[in-house]
C-alpha positions in Angstrom: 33.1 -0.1 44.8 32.6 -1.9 41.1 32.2 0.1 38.3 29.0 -0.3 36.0 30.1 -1.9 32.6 30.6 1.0 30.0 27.3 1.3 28.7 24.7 -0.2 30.8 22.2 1.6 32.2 22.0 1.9 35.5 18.6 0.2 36.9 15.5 3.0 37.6 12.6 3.1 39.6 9.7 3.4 36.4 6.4 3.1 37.7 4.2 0.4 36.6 1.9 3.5 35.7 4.3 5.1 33.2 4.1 1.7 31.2 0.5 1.5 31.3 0.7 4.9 29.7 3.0 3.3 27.1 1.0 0.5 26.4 -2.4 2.6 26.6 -1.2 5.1 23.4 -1.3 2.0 21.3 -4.9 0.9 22.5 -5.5 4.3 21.3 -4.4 3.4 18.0 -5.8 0.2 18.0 -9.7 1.8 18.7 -9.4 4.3 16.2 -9.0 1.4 13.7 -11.4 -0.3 14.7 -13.5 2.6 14.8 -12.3 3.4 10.9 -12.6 -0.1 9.7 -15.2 -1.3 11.7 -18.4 -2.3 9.4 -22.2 -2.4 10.3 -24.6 -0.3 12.1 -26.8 -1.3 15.3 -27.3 -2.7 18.6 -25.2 -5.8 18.1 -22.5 -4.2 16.4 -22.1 -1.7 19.6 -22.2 -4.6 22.1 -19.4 -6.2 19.5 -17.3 -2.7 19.9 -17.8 -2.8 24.0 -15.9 -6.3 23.5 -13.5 -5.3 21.4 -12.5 -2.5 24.0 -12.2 -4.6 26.9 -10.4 -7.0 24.5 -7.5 -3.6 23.6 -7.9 -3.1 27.6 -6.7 -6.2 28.4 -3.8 -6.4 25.5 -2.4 -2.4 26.9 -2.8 -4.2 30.9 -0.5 -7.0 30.0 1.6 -5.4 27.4 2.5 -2.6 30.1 4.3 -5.5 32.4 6.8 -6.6 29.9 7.3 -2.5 29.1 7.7 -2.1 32.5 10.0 -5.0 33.4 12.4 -3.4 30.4 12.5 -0.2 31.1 13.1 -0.4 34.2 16.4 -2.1 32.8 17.7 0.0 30.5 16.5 2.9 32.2 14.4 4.7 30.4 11.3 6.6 31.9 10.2 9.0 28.6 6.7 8.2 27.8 7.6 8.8 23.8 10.6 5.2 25.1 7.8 3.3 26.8 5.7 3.9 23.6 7.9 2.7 21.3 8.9 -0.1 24.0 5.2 -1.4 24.5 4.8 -1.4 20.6 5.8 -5.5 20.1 4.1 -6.5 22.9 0.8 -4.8 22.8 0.1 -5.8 19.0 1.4 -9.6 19.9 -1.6 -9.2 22.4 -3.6 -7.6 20.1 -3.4 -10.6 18.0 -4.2 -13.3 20.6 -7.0 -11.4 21.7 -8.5 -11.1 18.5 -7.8 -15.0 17.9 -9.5 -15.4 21.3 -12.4 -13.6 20.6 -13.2 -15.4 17.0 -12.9 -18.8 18.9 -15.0 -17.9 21.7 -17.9 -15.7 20.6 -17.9 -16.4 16.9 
């Protein structure tokens, strides 16, 4: 039987779930600025922050498979890990989606 290399994690079963959860604490983050810095009052500015939440929705879906994918690797199941893990990838989607939305429905 090998031995692992000294210092590699050894490879755990993380559900896809846990990641989501990861990835959904920063949609959190990212709706309550939006709420905070959001501008305007009526009808079409509540249709614009239903958008905006589907946009976040889809940024924490796809950020969580990336989470997922690495910490699965190193090992790590904590939700505080997965957190900090989903953090790049979430606010790199973040971006495109906001980029998205200005060239579509702008």
């Amino acid at each position: 039987m090998a031995k692992q290399e000294r210092g590699a994690a050894p490879e755990t079963d993380v559900p896809y779930y846990r990641a989501l959860f990861g990835a959904l604490g920063w949609g959190v983050v990212a709706f309550a600025i939006l709420v905070l810095f959001g501008r305007g009052e009526g009808e079409a500015d509540t249709t614009r922050l239903l958008v905006q939440i589907g946009w976040i929705l889809i940024a924490c879906v796809l950020a969580a498979w990336p989470t997922w994918y690495a910490a699965r690797h190193r090992g790590w199941s904590e939700l505080w890990k997965l957190f900090l893990l989903a953090a790049p990838a979430f606010w790199v989607l973040r971006a495109l989606t906001l980029i998205l939305d200005a060239l579509l429905f702008r």
